[in-house]
C-alpha positions as CSV (number, residue, x, y, z in Angstrom):
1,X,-11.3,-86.5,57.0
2,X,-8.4,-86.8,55.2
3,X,-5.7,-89.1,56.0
4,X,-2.2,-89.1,55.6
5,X,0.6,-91.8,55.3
6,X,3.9,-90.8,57.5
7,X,5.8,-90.2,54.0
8,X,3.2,-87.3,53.0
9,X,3.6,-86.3,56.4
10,X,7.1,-85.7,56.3
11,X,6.4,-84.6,52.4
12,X,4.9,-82.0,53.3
13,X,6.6,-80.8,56.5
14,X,9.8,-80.3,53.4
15,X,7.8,-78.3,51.5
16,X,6.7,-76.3,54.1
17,X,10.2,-75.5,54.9
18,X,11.0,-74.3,51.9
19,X,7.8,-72.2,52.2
20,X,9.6,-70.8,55.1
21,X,12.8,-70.4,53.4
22,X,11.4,-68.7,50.6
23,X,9.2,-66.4,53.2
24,X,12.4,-65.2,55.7
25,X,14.5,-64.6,52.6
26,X,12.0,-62.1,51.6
27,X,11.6,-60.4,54.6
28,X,15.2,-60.1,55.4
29,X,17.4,-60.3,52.2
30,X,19.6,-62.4,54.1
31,X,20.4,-66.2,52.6
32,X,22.2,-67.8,55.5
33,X,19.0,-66.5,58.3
34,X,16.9,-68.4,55.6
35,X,18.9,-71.3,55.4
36,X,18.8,-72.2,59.1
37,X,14.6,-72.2,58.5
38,X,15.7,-75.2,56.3
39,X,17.5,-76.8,58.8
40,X,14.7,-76.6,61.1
41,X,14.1,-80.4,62.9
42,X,10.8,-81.9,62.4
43,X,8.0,-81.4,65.3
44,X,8.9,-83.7,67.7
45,X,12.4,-84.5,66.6
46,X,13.2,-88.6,67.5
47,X,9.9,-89.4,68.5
48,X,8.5,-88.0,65.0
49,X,7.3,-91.5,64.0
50,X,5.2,-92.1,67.7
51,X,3.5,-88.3,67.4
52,X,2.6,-88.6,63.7
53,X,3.3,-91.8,62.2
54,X,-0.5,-92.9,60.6
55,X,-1.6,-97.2,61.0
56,X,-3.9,-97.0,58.0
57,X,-4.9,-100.2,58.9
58,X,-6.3,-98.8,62.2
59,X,-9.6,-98.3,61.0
60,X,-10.3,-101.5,59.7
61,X,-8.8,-102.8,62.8
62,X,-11.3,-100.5,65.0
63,X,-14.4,-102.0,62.8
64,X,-13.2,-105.5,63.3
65,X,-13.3,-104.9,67.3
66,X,-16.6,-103.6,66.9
67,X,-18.7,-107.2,67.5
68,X,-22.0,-105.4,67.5
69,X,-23.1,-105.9,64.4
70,X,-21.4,-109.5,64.0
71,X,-23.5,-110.8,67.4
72,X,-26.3,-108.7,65.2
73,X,-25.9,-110.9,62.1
74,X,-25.4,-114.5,64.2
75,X,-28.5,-113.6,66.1
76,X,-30.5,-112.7,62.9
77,X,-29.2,-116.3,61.5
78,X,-30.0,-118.1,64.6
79,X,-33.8,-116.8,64.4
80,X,-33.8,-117.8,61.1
81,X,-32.6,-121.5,61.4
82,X,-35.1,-121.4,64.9
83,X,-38.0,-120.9,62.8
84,X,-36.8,-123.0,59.6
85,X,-36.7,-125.4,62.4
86,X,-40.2,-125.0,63.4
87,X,-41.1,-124.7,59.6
88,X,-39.8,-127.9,58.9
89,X,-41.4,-130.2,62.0
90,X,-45.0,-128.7,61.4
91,X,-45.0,-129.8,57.0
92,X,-45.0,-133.6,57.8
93,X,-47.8,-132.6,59.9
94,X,-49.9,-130.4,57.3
95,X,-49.3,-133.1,54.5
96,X,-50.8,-136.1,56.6
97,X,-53.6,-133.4,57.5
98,X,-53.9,-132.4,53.6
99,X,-53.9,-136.7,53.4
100,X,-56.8,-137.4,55.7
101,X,-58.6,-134.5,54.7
102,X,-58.3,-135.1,50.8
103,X,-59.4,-139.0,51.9
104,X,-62.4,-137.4,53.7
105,X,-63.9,-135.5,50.9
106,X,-63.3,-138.7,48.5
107,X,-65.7,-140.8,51.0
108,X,-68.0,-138.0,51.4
109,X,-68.5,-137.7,48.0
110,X,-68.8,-141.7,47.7
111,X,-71.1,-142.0,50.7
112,X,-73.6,-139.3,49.1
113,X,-73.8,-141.0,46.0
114,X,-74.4,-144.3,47.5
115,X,-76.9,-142.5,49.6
116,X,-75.9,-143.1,52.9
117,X,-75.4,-140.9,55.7
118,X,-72.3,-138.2,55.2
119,X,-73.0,-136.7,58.6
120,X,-70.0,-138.1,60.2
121,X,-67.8,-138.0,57.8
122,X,-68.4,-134.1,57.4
123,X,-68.0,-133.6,61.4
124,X,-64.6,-135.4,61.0
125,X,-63.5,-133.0,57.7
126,X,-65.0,-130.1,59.6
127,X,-62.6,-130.7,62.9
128,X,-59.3,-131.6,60.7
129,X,-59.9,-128.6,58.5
130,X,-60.3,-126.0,61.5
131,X,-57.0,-128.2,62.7
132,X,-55.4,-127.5,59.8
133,X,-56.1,-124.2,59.7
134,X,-54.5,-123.5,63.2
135,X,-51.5,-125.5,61.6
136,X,-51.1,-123.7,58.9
137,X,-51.4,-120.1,60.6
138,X,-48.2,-121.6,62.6
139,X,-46.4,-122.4,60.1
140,X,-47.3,-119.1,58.0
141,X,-45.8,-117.6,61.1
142,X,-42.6,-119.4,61.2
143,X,-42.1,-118.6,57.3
144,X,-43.1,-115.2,57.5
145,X,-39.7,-115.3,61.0
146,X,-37.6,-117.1,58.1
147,X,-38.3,-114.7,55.4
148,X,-37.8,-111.4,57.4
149,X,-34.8,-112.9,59.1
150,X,-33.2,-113.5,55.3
151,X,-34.1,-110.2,54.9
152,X,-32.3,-108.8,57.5
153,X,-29.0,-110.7,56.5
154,X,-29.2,-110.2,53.1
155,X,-29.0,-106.4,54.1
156,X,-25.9,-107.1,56.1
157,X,-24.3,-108.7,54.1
158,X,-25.1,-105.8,51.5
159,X,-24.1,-103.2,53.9
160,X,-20.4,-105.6,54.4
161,X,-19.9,-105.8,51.2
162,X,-19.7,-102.1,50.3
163,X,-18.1,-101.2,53.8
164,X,-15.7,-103.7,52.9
165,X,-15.0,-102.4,49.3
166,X,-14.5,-98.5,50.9
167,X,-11.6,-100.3,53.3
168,X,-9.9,-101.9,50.5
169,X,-10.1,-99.0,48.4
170,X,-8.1,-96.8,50.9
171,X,-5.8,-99.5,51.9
172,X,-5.3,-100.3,48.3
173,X,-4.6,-96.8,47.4
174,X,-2.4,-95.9,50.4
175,X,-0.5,-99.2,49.7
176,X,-0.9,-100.8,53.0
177,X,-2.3,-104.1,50.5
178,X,-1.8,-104.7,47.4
179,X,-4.1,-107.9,46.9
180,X,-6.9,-107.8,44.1
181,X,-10.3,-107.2,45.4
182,X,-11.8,-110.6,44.9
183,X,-8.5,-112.5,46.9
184,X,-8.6,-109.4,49.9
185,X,-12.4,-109.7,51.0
186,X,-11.8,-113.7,51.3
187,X,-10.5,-113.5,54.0
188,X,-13.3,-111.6,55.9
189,X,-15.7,-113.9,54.3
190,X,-17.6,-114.6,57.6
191,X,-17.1,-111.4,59.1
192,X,-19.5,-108.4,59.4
193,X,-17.9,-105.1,60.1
């Protein structure tokens, strides 16, 4: 769709009376009948600028009442921080666990070649390795929520970007702005149409 500022409106309401002009001088030969189609009022006479008067900031306005995708976007950035959360508590953990476990395998290997019984020691490596294991599935988990959840914003913030670009353009090009590109989509900086 096509749209229109109020001056091409009324541009072209002109030339469309002088399209009539032209038309009933044809048909009747007459130039005063064809000079009262010139002095035709425009459709709706006073209230012209209510009927057809264009906002062509409306639609930007329309997207920016839209907070669907906005509560989207804080939700996806919410999970994201949840989980970097979780993330971040269980690493102290798997780094004592990597500790004990590296500490483990050094006395094993120094109890065995001092002969002495490793059995112990190996029951003790076996339980904080399966411990470990469950640890690291969590956290393998939480990175995996982090990394879909940048994902997910990342294409968001794509998807702004060029749906902020089309509205400048118009705007831009119907003069409704006349700020550079770069200046213009500051000021929605934190907002996702």
């Amino acid at each position: 769709m096509k749209l229109y500022t109020e001056k091409q409106v009324k541009e072209l309401l002109e030339t469309q009376k002088g399209n009539c002009y032209v038309a009933v001088l044809n048909e009747t030969k007459n130039e005063e009948i064809a000079g009262m189609a010139m002095l035709a009022p425009l459709p709706a006479g006073e209230q012209f600028d209510q009927m057809y008067g264009i906002d062509v900031t409306e639609l930007i306005h329309e997207d920016l009442a839209d907070k669907e995708l906005q509560e989207n976007y804080n939700s996806f950035k919410r999970s994201k921080e949840s989980a970097k959360t979780s993330y971040n508590s269980l690493v102290p953990k798997l780094n004592s666990y990597i500790d004990r476990i590296v500490n483990l395998k050094e006395l094993i290997v120094s109890l065995s070649m001092q002969g002495l019984s490793t059995e112990t020691a190996v029951k003790r490596l076996a339980k904080l390795d399966d411990n470990f294991t469950k640890l690291s599935k969590r956290a393998d988990f939480y990175k995996t929520e982090m990394d879909k959840q940048d994902l997910l914003i990342k294409k968001y913030e794509d998807w702004n970007e060029r749906k902020l670009f089309m509205h400048w353009k118009y705007l831009s090009l119907l003069k409704a702005i006349d700020e550079p590109w770069l200046d213009w989509k500051q000021g929605y900086k934190d907002t996702i149409l």
